[in-house]
N, C-alpha and C positions, 0 to 999 in steps of 0.2 A: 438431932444427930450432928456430930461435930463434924469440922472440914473435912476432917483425915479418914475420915469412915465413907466419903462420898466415892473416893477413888476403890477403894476395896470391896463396897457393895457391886460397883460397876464391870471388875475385873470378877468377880464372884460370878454374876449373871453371865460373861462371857463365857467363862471357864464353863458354865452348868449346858450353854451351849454350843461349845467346843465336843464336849464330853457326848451330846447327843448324836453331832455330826458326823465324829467316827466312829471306827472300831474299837481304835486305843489310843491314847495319847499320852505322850511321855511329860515325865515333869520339866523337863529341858525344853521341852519346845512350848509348852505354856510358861515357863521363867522367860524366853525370847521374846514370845509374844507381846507380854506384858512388862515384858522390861522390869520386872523384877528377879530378885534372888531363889533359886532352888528352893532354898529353905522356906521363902515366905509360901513358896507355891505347895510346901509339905504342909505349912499352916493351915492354908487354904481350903485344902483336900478335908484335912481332920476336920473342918466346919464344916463343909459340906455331909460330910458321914454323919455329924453330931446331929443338923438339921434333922436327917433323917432320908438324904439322897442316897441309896443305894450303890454305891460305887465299891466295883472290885478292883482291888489291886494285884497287877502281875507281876511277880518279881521278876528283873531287871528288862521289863518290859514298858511298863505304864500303868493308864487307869481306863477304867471301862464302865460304863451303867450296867447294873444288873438286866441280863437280858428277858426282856418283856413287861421291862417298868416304862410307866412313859408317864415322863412331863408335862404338865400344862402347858398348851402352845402359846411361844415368844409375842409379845407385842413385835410391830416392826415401827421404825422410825420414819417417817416422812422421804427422807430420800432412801432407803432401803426398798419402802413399795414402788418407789420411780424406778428404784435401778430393777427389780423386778418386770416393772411392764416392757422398759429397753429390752432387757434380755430376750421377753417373749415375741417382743417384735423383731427382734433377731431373727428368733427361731422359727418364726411364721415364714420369713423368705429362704427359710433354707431349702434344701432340694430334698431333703431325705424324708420323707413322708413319716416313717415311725420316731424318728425324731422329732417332730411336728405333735403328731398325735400325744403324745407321752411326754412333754414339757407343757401342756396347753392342757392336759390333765393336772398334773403335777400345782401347775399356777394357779388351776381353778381352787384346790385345796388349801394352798397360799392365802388366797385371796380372800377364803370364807372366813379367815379369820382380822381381818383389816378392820379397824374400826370405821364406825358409819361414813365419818367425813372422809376418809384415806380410799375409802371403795367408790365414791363418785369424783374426786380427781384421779384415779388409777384410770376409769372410762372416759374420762377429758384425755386427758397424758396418751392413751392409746389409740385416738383419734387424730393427736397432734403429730406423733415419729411414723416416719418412713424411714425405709436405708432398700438401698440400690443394687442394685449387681445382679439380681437375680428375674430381668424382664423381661420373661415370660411368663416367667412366677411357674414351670412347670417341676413336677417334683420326678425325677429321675430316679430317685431309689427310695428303697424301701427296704433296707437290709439294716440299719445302723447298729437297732436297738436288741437284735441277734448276735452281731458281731460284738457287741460292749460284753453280752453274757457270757459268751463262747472263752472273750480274754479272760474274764474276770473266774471263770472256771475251765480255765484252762483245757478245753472242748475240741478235739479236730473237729474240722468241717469242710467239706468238700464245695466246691464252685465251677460253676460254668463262667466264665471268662471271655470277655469280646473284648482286646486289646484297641491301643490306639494307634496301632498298625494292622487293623481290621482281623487279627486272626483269631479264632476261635478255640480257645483251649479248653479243659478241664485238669484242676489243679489241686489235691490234696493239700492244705495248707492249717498251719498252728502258728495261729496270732497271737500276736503281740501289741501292737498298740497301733493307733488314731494320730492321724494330725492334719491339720485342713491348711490347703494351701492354694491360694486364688481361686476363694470359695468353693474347692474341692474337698471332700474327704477322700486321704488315703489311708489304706491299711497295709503295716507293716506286719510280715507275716514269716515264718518260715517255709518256704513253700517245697514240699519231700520231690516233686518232679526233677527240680533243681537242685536241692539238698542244698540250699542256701537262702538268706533273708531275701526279700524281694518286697515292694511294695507295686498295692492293686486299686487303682483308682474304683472305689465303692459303686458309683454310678454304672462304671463298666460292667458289675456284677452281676449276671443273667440271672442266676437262677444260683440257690445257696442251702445246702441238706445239712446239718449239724449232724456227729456222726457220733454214735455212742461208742466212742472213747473219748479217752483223755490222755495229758499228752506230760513227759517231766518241764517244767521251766524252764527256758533258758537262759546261761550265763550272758544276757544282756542287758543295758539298759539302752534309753534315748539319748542318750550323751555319744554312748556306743557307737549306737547305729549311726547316727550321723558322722562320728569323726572315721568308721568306718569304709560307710556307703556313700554317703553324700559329698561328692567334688565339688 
């Protein structure tokens, strides 16, 4: 194999796991990525289809795998499995219990596929990191991995509420997005009591009913809301 075939093999492999990771992906944001030209990433694509990888094209959209084909699973590199154990030791001090449970599965599956010597330093590595902040290690909520579903299909769902001015509410609300901030999760929501965005410290969340409906989108994003909300 010549030099110039080593860079293209390796963008090739990314590309096949780019293409697994999302929904779609444009050919612009894989020419970005990879720092090359539209055109070679058109190249690209046609090998890959030639190989025999399944990939759909949407026009003025991107590219997608056929859905319910699946890949042989990635090697991972030596610090790829390190950065994997940090994350899970992350996620082990977090507060949110279904958060916990559901990346700690997730890694287990990860993991099954680690070559022999990568799986007995992964059990060193996760012996050696700690991280702080959360000592009493008790876990406050249990609502995360509800709230991630509800955005992502756009779900109302009803709450019971215990402010940080002790008051007790109930709040019809359609979320929007997540973001942690001195190892808190907030959610950013529209809340219909208010008929305006509001965010809801997750922990504060008593009790959490997903409501069979659904709700249109809003003309927001995170840029938004902060130059918004946020003083």
């Amino acid at each position: 194999m010549g030099e110039t075939e080593k860079p293209r093999l390796s963008r090739l492999t990314a590309i096949l796991t780019q293409l697994q990771s999302k929904r779609i992906v444009t050919a612009k944001y894989l020419s970005e990525k990879h720092n090359v030209s539209v055109r070679t990433i058109y190249r690209d694509i046609r090998t890959l289809e030639n190989s025999g990888i399944p990939i759909v094209t949407e026009e003025g959209k991107g590219y997608s795998i056929m859905e319910g084909y699946h890949l042989p699973p990635v090697l991972f590199t030596e610090d790829e499995a390190n950065a994997l154990i940090t994350v899970e030791q992350l996620v082990i001090n977090n507060k949110d219990q279904s958060l916990i449970d559901n990346v700690s599965s997730a890694l287990e599956k990860i993991k099954s596929i680690l070559k022999y010597s990568q799986k007995g330093n992964a059990d060193l590595l996760a012996d050696r990191i700690y991280f702080g902040g959360n000592q009493n290690e008790e876990k406050s909520s249990n609502n995360l991995m509800q709230i991630q579903s509800a955005i992502i299909h756009f779900q109302v769902i009803k709450i019971e509420y215990h402010s940080s001015k002790n008051k007790q509410t109930s709040r019809t609300i359609e979320p929007f997005a997540i973001y942690s901030i001195n190892g808190n999760f907030l959610l950013i929501a529209f809340c219909r009591l208010r008929n305006d965005f509001r965010n809801f410290r997750i922990d504060f969340i008593n009790s959490l009913i997903p409501q069979n409906e659904t709700f249109t989108p809003h003309n927001m994003t995170m840029q938004k809301y902060f130059d918004d909300y946020i003083q």
